[in-house]
N, C-alpha and C positions, 0 to 999 in steps of 0.2 A: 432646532425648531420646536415650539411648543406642540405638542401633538393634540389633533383637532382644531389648529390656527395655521394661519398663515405669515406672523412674523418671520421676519428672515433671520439667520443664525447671527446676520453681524449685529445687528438691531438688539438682540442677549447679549452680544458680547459687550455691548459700551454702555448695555444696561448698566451690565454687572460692576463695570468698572467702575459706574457712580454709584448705585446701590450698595455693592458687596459690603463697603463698612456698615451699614444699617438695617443688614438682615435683621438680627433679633430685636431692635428700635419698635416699639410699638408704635409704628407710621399710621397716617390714613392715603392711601393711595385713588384717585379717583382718574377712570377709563372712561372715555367718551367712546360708544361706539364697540360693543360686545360678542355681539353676533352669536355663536353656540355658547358664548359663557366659559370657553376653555382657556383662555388668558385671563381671565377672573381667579381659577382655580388656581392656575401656575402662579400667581402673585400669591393667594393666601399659603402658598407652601414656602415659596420664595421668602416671603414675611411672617416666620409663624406668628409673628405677635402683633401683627400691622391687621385694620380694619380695611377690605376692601370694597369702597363702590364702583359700581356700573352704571351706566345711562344709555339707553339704546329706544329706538322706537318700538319692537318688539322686544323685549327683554326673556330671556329664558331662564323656567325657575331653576333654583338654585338652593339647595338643601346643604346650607354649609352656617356654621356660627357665625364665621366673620364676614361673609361677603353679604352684601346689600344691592339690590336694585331697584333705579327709577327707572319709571317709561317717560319716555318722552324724546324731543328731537332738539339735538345738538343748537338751535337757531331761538329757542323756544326759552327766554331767559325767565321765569319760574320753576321750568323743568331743571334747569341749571342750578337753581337755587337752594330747590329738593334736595340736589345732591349734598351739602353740606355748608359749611362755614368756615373751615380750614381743613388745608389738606401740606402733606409733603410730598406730595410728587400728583401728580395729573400730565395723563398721556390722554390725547386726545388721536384718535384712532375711529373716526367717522363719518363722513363725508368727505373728508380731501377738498372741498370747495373754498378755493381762497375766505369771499368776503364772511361762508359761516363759520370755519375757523377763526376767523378776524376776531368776529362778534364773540366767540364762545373762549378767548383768549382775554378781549377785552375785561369779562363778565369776572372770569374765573381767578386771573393770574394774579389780582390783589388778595384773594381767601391764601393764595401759597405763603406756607410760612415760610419767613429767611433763611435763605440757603437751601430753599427746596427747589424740586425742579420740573418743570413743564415739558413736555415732550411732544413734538409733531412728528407722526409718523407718515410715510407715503407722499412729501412734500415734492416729487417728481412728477405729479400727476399735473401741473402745471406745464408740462413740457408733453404730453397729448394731446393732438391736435382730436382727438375722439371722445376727450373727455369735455363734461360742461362746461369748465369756465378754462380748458386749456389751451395751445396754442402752440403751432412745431415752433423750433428753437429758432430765435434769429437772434443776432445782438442786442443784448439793454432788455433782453427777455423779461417780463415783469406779470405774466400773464395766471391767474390763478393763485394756488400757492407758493409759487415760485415765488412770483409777489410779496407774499406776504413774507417768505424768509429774509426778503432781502429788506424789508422795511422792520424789520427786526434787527439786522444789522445795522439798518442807522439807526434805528434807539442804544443797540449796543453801545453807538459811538456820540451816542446822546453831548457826554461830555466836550469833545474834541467840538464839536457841529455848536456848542451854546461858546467855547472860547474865539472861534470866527478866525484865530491866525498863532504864529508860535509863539508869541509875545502877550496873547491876551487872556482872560482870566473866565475861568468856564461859569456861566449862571443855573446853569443845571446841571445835573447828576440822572444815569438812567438807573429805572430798575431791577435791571437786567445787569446782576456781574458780570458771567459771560455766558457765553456760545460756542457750541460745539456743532457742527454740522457734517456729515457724512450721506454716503448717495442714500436718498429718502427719509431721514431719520434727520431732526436739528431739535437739540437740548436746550436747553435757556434755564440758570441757576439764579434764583430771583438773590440779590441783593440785598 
């Protein structure tokens, strides 16, 4: 675990396993959702050579060369925009709210350059019936972020979904290579 965060260890562990080739890469890494600033720090160590931004509604300062922050709120497409123009990797780590995740996916996930990769972290909060937009499990479960992982897997399958049968010929392509998903944590390596 990053110390001063709350990431879980397995959430590092399959970081690393798409990252570790691209340590010394001079990345731009862009976090939605900051809170102490201590997963900020862990990436500019993780990346000595990678620029790192923040986006958070309170943002906390941050006396470092490479890291940056905007204020502002995950929903709020300006504040989004602030953040940059291209990035290789964007974890969005902020609200947990299906439809703002949605929006801040929608906004962001054309700046990632090819073969970078987008990260939702905490996507089980869909499955809290205590949370805002969550809902306890039942089958065909769709409620929150849940939702939204799973509407990510039919873009996954964008192609199969435009060929319509085994015989017929796909009219679309998604942008989304693939997908990686684990309990709370789903990757998407842009295409």
């Amino acid at each position: 675990m990053i110390p001063g965060s709350d990431k879980p260890d397995h959430y590092l562990d399959l970081y690393d396993s798409f990252f570790g080739v691209r340590r010394e890469d001079p990345i731009t890494l862009l976090e939605l959702g900051i809170a102490t600033g201590a997963s900020l720090r862990y990436w500019a160590e993780y990346f000595p050579n990678g620029m790192i931004v923040g986006l958070d509604w309170n943002p906390p300062l941050i006396d470092h060369p490479r890291i940056r922050t905007v204020r502002g709120n995950q929903s709020d497409i300006s504040a989004l925009d602030l953040c940059g123009d291209a990035f290789d990797v964007i974890i969005d780590d902020c609200a947990h709210i299906g439809s703002i995740a949605r929006l801040s996916f929608e906004r962001l996930f054309p700046k990632l350059h090819h073969g970078g990769i987008y990260a939702i972290e905490d996507w089980g909060t869909g499955y809290w019936a205590n949370w805002p937009d969550g809902e306890a499990y039942t089958p065909g479960h769709s409620a929150g972020m849940v939702g939204l992982v799973k509407d990510l897997v039919d873009n996954v399958a964008t192609e199969n979904i435009s060929r319509g049968s085994l015989t017929g010929t796909a009219t679309e392509s998604s942008q989304i290579r693939s997908m990686t998903v684990v309990n709370g944590l789903a990757l998407m390596v842009k295409a």
